[in-house]
N, C-alpha and C positions, 0 to 999 in steps of 0.2 A: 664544233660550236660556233666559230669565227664563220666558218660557211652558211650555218643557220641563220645567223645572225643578219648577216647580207643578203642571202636570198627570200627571208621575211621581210624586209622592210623596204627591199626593191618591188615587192608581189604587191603590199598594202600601198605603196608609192602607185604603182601604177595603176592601180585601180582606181587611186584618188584622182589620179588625171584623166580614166574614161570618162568616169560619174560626173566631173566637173567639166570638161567639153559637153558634155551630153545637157547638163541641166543647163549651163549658160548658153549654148543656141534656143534649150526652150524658154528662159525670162525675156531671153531676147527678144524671139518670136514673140512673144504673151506682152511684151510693153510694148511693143512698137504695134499691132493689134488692137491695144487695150486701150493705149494711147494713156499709158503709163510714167511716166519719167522715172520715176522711182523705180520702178521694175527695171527697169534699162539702167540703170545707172547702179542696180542689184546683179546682172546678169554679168556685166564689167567686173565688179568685184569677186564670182565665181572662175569668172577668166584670169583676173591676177593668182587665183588658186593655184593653178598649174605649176608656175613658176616655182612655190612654193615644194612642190612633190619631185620636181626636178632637179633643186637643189639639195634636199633629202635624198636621194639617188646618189647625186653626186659625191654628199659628204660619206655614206653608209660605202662606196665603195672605195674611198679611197682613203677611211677608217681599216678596212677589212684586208687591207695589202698585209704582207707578210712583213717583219720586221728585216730590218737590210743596213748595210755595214751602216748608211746617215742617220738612219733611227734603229738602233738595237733595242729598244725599248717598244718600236709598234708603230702608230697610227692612227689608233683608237683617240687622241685628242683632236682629231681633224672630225670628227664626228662632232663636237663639242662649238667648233668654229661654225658648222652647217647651224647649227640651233642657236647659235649666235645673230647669225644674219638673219634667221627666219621671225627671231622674236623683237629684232629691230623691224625687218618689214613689217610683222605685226602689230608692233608698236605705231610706226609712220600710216598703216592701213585705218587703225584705231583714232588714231587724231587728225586726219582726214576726215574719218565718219563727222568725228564730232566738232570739230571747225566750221565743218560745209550746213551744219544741225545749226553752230551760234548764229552764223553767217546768216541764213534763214531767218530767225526768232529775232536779229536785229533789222535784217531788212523786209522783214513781214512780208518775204517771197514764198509763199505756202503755194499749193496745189493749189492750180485756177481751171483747169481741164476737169471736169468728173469722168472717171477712170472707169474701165469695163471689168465686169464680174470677172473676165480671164484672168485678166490680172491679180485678183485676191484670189485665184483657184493658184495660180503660179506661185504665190507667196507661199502659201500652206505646203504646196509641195517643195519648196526650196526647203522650207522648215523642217519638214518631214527625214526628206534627203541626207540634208547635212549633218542633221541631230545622228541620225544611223550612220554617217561617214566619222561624225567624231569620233563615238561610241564605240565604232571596228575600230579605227587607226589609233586608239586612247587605248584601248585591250593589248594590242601586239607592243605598243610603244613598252608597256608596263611591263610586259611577258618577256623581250627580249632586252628590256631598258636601255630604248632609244631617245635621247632627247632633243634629236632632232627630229623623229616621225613625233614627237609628245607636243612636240613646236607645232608641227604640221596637222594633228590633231585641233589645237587648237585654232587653226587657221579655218576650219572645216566651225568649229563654234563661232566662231569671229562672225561668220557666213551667215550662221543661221542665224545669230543677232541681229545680224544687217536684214534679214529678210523678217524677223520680227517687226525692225524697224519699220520696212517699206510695209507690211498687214496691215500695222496700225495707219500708217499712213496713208493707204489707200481706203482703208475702211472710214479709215474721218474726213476722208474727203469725199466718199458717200454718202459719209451721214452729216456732212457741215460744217467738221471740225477738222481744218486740213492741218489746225499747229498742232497738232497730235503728235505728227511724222520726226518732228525736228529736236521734239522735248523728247520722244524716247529713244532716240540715235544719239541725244547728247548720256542719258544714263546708261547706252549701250558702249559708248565712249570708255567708259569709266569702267567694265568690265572688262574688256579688251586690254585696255591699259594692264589693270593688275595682273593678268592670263603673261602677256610679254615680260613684267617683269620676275614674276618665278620661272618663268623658263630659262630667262637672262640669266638669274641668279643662280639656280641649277647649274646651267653650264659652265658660267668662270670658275664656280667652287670646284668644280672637276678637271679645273685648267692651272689652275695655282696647288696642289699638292694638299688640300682639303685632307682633313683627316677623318676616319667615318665616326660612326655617330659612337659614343657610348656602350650603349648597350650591346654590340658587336665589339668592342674589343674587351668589353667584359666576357663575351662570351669566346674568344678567342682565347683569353687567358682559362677561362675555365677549361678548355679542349686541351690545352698543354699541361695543364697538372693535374690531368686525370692522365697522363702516361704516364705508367712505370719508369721513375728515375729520376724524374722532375721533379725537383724539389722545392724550388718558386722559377717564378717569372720577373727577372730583373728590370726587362727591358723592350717596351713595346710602340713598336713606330708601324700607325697604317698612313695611307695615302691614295687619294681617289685617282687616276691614272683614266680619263676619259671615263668609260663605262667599266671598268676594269681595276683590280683593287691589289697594292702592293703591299706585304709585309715584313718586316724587321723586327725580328724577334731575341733576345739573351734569358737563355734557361740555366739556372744554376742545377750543377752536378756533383756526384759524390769525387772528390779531385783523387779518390782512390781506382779511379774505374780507368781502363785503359782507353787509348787514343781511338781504336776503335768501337769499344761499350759504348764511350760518350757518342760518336759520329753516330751508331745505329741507334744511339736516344733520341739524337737528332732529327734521324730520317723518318721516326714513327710520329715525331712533332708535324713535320712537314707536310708527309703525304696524310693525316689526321685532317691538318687545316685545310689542305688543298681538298678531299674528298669532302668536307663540311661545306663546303664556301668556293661553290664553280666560278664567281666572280673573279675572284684573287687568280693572278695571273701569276706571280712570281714571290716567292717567300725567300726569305734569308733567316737562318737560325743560327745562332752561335751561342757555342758552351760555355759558361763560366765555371772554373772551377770551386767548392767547398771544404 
């Protein structure tokens, strides 16, 4: 599972960094051609992409180590750290957009060059691109529930925003209206932003010992007193552990059953929750006696 886990989001990672070399030489090419600025200064921000898929790499593998005498618990929070960083750069990538957008609308430096058709052909296909890069790298994040490729996903929307951005802007400086460009990068601003702080949020909460939701330790308690011998559930502690989920559990037992009866009521608890719930990485079950 651990190995799946690593060698999915290394595969999606690296993909992310062909697609994004490959399309930021072509905005590049296409503004500097088109005599673009917004294109070029769109093909930069597919290149800061990279970065992002690299760090995802780095965090996913050294999430994925085996647990060892300094951490007998794992690694899997170091995944959680990679999605930290990634949704700050995202953050800081986002309030760049939208600084550099005020910035403009106050000093009424709008598009003074009319930009070549290349250029609005390059927008559309940045759009295109990235929408399909989110959409894959949003799939596996979910599938093997990575929050740092979920980070990296959104980094890949971020993109296409920003080339939303540069469309509009290019096309109103064809058609006359070049402050087009700076008022929809400032509401692209504000997308961005929100996209960083749920990732943010996501990740500390699986950094600090988050307890899951509700409905899952309802549903845990229901899987233990559907075993024969259980007679309630005293006692239930979860805790989010990276992408990986720990439980503590007190079942009360009939105090007439021996030392052994109780331990195999135990074990039918344990391996029950573990087969339900691949997430949960380590359960703890203790008998109380009745």
């Amino acid at each position: 599972m651990e190995d799946n886990f690593e060698k999915t989001a290394v595969r999606v990672s690296l993909v992310s960094v062909v697609w994004n070399m490959v399309l930021s030489l072509f905005k590049l090419a296409a503004g500097v051609i088109a005599h673009s600025g917004a294109m070029v200064s769109d093909a930069v921000h597919s290149a800061s992409d990279v970065f992002s898929s690299i760090v995802v790499m780095i965090g996913v593998r050294m999430a994925s180590k085996e647990s060892d005498k300094e951490h007998p618990f794992g690694h899997e929070r170091l995944e959680c750290v990679a999605a930290i960083v990634l949704s700050t750069v995202l953050a800081v990538t986002g309030l760049g957009i939208g600084y550099t957008a005020v910035m403009k609308l106050i000093r009424e430096e709008y598009v003074t060059a009319i930009p070549g058709m290349l250029a609005l052909v390059a927008a559309v296909v940045s759009i295109v691109v990235k929408e399909a890069m989110f959409w894959y790298t949003r799939y596996y994040a979910k599938k093997i529930d990575s929050g740092a490729l979920m980070a990296d996903a959104w980094h890949h929307r971020s993109d296409s925003l920003s080339s939303i951005g540069a469309l509009i802007g290019i096309g109103g400086a064809m058609a006359g209206f070049p402050v087009l460009e700076p008022v929809a990068s400032v509401v692209i601003c504000g997308f961005i932003e929100k996209a960083a702080l749920d990732i943010f949020k996501d990740a500390v909460d699986k950094m600090v010992d988050k307890s899951c939701e509700g409905q899952m330790e309802e549903e845990l308690r229901e899987c233990a007193l559907g075993i024969c011998g259980v007679l309630r559930v005293d006692l239930l502690r979860t805790r989010m552990f990276g992408n990986k989920i720990y439980v503590e559990m007190e079942i009360g037992a009939d105090a007439k059953l021996s030392l052994g009866e109780s331990h195999a009521i135990a074990e039918q608890v344990h391996d029950a929750i573990e087969e339900g719930w691949p997430k949960i990485k380590h359960i703890l079950i203790h008998v109380n006696p009745m």
